[in-house]
C-alpha positions in Angstrom: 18.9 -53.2 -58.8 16.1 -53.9 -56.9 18.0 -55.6 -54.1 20.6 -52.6 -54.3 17.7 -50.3 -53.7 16.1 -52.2 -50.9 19.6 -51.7 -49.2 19.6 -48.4 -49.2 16.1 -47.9 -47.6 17.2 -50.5 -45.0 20.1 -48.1 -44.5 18.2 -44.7 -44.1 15.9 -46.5 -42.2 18.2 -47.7 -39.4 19.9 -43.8 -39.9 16.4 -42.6 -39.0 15.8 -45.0 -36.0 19.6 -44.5 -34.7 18.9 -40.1 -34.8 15.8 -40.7 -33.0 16.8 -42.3 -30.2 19.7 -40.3 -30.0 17.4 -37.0 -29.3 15.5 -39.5 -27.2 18.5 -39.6 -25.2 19.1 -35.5 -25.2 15.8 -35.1 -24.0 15.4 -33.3 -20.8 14.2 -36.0 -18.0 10.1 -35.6 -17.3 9.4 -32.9 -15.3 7.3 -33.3 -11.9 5.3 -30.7 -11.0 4.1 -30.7 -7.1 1.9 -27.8 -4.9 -0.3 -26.9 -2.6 -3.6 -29.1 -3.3 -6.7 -27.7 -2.5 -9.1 -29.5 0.7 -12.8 -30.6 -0.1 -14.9 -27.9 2.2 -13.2 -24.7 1.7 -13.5 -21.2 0.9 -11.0 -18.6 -0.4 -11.5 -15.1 0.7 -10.1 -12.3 -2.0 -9.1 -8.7 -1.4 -8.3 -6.6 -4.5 -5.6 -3.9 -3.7 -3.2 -1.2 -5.3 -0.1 -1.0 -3.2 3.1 -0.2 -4.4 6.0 -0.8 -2.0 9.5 0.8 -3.8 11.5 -0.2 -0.5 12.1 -3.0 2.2 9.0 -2.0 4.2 6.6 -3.9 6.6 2.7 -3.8 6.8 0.2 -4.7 9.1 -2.3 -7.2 8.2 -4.8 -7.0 11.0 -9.3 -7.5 11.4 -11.1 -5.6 13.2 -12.6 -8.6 15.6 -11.8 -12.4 16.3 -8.8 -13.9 15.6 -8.1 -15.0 11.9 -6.9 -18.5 11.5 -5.3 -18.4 8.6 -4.8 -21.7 6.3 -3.2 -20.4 3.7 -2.1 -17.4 2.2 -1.0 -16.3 -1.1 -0.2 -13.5 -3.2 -0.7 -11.7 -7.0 1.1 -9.0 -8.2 4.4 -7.8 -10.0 7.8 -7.2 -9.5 9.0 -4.0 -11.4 12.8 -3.8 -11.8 15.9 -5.8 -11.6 16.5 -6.4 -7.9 15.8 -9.0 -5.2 12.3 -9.3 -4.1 11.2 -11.7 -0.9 7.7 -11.3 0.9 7.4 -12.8 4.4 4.7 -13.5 6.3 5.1 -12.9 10.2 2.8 -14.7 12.5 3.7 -12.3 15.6 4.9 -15.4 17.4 8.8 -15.2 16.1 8.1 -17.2 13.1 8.4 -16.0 9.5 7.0 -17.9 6.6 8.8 -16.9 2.7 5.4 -15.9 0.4 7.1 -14.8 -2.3 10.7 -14.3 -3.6 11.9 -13.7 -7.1 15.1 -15.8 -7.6 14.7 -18.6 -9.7 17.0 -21.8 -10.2 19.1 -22.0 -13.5 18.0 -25.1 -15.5 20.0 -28.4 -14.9 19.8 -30.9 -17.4 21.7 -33.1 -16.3 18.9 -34.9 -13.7 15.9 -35.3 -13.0 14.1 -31.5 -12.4 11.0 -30.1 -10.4 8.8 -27.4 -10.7 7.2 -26.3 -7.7 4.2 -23.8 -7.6 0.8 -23.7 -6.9 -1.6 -24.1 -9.4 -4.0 -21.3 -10.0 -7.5 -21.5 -7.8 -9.1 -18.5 -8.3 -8.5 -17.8 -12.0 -11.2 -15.8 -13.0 -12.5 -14.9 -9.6 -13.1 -11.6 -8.2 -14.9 -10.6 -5.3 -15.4 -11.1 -1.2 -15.6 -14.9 -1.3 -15.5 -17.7 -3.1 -16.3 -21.6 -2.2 -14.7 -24.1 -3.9 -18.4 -25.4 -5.3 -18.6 -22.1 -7.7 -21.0 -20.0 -5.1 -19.8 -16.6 -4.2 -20.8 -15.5 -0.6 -20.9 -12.6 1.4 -17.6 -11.7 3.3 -18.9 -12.3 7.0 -17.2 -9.0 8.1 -13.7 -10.9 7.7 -11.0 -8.5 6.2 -7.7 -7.8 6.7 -7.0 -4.6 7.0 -3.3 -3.3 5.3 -1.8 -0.7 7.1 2.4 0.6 6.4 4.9 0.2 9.2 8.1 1.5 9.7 10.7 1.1 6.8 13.3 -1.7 7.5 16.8 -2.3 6.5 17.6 -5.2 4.8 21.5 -6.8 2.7 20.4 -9.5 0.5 23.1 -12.5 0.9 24.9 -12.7 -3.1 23.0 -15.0 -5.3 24.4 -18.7 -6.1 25.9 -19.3 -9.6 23.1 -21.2 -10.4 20.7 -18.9 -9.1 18.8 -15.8 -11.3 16.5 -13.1 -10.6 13.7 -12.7 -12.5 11.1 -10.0 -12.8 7.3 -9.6 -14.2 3.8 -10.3 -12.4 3.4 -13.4 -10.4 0.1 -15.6 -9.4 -1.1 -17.2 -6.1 2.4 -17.7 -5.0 3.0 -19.4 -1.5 6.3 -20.7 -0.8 5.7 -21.8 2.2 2.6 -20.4 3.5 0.3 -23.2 1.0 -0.9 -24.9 3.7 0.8 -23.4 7.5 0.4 -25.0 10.8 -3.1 -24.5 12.2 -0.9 -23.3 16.0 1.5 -20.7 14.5 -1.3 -18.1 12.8 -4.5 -18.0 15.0 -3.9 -14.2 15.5 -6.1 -10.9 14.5 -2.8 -9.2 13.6 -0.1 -10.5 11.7 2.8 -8.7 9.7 3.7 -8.6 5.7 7.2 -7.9 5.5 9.2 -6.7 1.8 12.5 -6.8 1.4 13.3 -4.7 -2.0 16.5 -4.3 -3.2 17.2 -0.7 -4.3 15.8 0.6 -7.8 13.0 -2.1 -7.6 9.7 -2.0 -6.4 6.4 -4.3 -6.1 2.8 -4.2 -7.1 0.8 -6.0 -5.1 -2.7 -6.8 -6.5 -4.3 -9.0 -4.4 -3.8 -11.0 -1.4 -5.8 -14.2 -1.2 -6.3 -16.8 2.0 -8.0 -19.8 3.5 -9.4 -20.0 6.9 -9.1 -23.0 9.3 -12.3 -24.1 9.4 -13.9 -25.0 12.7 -14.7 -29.0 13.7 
């Protein structure tokens, strides 16, 4: 009997082993995450806002003085509805750079997957200026001033069948405005640019950049 019995745990044993590497197996591959990563000597200058844009519209984004080298720029806010959302940023030179867009790649298990994003810098921050050594500072007179355009017309292209639009808030996004090319935006104006499909509109919170910083 005792032989007979060690048998059968031998048996549920290997049953055990043989499930677990099967959902070993059925596992999604690991998942690398990549973004923009953050330089040493820095500061990130914050404006709070309460905009609403409920079309394709275009804004000014303009100071007052010197030029603004911008090395960065990234956004906060929401996206209320179920319709296409992409923020651009225009340097005034003929080059557009995609902020933000709401269309988000179905899941693929079946290879190897990445997330890409920008991991949250200012969580918790609020106010003019913030270095990246904790000390808030005073602004130095560097805003950008917001002001509405003309509104624009805009078809969104149809959507991939393994593409889906999603909706909600959003957080420091930059698709490709992370880290832009110190030649393309050394301007004091530059232009925001929505394109809203109909029935959806945008909150935008805050706006958030990094300035070249002069050698």
């Amino acid at each position: 009997m005792n032989g007979l019995k060690n048998i059968y745990k031998l048996e549920i044993f290997a049953a055990i082993v043989g499930i677990f590497a099967v959902g070993m197996l059925l596992l999604p591959t690991p998942v690398t995450f990549t973004g923009y990563v953050s330089g040493l000597n820095l500061t990130i200058y914050s404006q709070n806002l309460d905009v609403l844009v409920d079309g394709s519209q275009s804004y000014t984004l303009a100071t007052e003085g010197n030029n603004l080298n911008l090395e960065s720029f990234m956004i906060d806010g929401e996206v209320v509805g179920k319709g296409r959302v992409e923020i651009l940023l225009d340097n005034g030179k003929g080059q557009q750079y995609l902020v933000y867009e709401n269309i988000l790649k179905k899941p693929d298990f079946s290879g190897p997957h990445m997330l890409t994003g920008v991991p949250s810098i200012t969580a918790g921050i609020t106010g003019n200026a913030v270095s990246n050594n904790g000390g808030a500072e005073e602004n130095k007179g560097i805003w950008l001033v917001m002001q509405p355009k003309q509104p624009i017309n805009y078809e969104f292209m149809p959507l991939a069948e393994d593409e889906e639009v999603i909706e909600g808030e959003f957080y420091s996004e930059c698709k490709e405005t992370c880290n832009m090319p110190r030649e393309l935006f050394n301007s004091n104006s530059y232009e925001l640019i929505f394109r809203i499909e109909k029935g959806t509109s945008v909150k935008l919170n805050e706006i958030k950049y990094i300035l070249q910083e002069e050698k």
